[in-house]
Kinemage of the C-alpha trace (Angstrom):
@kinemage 1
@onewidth
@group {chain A} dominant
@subgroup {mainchain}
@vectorlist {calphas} color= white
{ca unk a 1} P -8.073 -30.674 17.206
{ca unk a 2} L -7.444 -28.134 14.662
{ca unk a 3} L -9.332 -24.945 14.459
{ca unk a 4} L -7.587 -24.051 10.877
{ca unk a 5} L -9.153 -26.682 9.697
{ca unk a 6} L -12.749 -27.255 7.734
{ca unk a 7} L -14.093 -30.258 8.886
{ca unk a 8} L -16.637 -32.376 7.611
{ca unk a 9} L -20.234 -29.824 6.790
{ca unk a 10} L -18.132 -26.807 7.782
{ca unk a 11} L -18.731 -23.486 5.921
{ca unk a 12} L -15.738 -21.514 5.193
{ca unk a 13} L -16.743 -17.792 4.120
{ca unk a 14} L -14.780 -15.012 3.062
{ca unk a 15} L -15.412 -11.191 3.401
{ca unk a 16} L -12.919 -8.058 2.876
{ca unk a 17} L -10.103 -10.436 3.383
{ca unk a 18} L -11.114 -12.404 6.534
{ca unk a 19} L -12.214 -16.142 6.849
{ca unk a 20} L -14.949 -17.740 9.251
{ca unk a 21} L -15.338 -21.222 9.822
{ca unk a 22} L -18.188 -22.426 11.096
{ca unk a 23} L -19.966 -25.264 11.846
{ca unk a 24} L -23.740 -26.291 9.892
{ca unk a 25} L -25.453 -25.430 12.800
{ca unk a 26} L -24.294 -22.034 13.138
{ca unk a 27} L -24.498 -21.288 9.612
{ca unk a 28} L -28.201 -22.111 9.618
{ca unk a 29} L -28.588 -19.731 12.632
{ca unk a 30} L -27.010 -16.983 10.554
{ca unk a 31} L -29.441 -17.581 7.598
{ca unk a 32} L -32.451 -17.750 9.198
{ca unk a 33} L -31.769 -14.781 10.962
{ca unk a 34} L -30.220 -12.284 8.098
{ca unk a 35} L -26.703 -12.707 8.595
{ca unk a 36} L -24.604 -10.922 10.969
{ca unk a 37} L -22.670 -8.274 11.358
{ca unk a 38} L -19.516 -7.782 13.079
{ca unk a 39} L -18.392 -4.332 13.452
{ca unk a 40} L -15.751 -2.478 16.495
{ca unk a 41} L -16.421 0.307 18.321
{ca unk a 42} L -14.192 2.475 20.153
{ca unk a 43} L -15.564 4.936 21.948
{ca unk a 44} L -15.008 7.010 24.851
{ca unk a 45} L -17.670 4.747 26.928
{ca unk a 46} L -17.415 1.703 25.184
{ca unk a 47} L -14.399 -0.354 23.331
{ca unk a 48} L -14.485 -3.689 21.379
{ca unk a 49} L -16.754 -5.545 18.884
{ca unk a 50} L -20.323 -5.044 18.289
{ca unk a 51} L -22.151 -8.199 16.752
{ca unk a 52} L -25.585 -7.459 14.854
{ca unk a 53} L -28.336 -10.004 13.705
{ca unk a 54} L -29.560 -9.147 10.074
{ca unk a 55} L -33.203 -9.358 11.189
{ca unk a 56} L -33.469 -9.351 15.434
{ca unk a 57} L -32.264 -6.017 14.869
{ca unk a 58} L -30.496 -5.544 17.900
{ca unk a 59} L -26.667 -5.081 19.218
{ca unk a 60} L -24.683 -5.886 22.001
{ca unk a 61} L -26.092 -1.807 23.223
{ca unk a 62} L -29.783 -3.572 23.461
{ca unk a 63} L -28.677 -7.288 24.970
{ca unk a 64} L -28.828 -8.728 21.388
{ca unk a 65} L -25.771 -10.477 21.423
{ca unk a 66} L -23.083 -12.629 23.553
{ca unk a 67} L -19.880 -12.776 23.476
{ca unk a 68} L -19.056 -9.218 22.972
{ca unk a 69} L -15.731 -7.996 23.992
């Protein structure tokens, strides 16, 4: 399996230079909910990548995400 790849319904979207793949069922996750926004922090308390839903309005800070790191 190739995760370079599109495959079959994949979207393939482009911003500032970076691709994301991702599947039909993530992409309608993402539109429903505003988009997303990825964004990395370093700070003296906290290092790595913050992920924000367009409209739950929340960050990894408040629980709103998974996968943070």
């Amino acid at each position: 399996m190739a995760l370079d790849e599109p495959k079959g319904d994949d979207a393939v979207v482009e911003s500032d230079g970076t691709k994301f793949m991702m599947d039909a069922q993530t992409t309608d996750i993402l539109q429903q909910s505003g988009g997303l926004t990825i964004d990395y922090i370093d700070e003296n308390y906290r290092r790595g990548y913050m992920l924000k839903l367009g409209a739950a309005g929340k960050d990894c800070s408040s629980g709103g995400c998974s996968g943070c790191g």
